[in-house]
C-alpha positions as CSV (number, residue, x, y, z in Angstrom):
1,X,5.3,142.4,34.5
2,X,8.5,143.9,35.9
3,X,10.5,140.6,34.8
4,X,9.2,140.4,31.7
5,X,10.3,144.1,31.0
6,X,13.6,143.4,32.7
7,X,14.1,140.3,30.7
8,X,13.1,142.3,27.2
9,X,15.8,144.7,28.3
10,X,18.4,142.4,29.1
11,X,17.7,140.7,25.8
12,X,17.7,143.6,23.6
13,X,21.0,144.9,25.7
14,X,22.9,141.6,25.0
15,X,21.8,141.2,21.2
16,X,24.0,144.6,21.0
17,X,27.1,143.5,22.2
18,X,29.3,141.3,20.4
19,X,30.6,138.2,21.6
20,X,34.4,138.2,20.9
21,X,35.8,134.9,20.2
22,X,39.3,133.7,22.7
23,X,42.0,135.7,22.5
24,X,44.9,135.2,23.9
25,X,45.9,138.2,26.8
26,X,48.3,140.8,25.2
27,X,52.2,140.2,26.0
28,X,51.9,136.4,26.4
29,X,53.3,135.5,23.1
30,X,56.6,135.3,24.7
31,X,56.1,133.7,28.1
32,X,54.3,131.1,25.8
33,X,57.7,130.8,24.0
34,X,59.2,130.6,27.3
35,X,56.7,127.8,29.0
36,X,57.0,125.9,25.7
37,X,61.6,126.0,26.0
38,X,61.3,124.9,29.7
39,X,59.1,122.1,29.0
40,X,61.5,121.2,26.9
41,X,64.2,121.7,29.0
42,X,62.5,119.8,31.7
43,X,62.0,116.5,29.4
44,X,65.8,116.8,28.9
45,X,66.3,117.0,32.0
46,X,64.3,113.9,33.3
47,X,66.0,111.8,30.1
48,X,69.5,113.1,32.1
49,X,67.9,112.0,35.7
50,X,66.8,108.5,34.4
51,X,70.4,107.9,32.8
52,X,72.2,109.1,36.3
53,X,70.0,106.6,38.3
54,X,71.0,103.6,35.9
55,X,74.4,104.7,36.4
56,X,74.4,105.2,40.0
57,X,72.2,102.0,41.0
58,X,74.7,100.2,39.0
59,X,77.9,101.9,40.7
60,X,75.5,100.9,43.9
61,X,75.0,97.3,43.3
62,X,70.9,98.0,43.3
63,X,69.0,95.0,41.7
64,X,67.7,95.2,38.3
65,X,64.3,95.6,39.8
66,X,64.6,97.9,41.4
67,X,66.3,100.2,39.1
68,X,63.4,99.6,36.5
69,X,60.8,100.5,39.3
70,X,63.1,103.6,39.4
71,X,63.4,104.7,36.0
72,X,59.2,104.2,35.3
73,X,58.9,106.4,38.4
74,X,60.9,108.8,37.1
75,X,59.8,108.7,33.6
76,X,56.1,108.7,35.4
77,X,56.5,111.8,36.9
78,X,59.1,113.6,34.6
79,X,56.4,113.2,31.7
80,X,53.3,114.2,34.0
81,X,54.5,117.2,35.3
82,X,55.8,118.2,32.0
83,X,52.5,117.4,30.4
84,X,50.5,119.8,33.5
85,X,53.0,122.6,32.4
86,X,51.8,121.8,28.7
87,X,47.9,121.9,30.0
88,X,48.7,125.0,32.2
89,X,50.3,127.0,29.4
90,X,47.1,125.9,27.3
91,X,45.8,129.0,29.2
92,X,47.4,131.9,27.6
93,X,46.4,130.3,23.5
């Protein structure tokens, strides 16, 4: 008898109470501008590490294979840590 009381309470206490839709917190408009201007920042800057590993494996004498294998690594990782900042800033829409 108790729970059914308790759960008629409950009920009638959370039909009062709005449910707000997803906001995002207050003052994280610009430290999303800011996530969004380093992600950029970042994708430039893995473009600028790829092109300095061509150039130094050539300068090196490093096979062609292995300077591929390089730059997909780089690329790889340059692109997947850019894309968790992306997911991570998803957070404060």
């Amino acid at each position: 008898m108790a729970d059914m009381l308790l759960t008629a309470v409950h009920d009638i206490v959370r039909a009062q109470i709005d449910n707000p839709g997803p906001e995002a917190p207050p003052g994280s408009g610009s430290s999303t501008r800011l996530l969004r201007h380093l992600v950029w920042i970042h994708l430039f800057a893995t473009v600028i590490a790829v092109v300095c590993w061509v150039q130094y494996a050539r300068h090196q004498g490093v096979g062609r294979g292995r300077t591929i294998t390089g730059v997909v690594v780089a690329l790889v990782l340059g692109l997947a840590s850019a894309g968790a900042g992306l997911v991570l800033g998803a957070g404060l829409d």
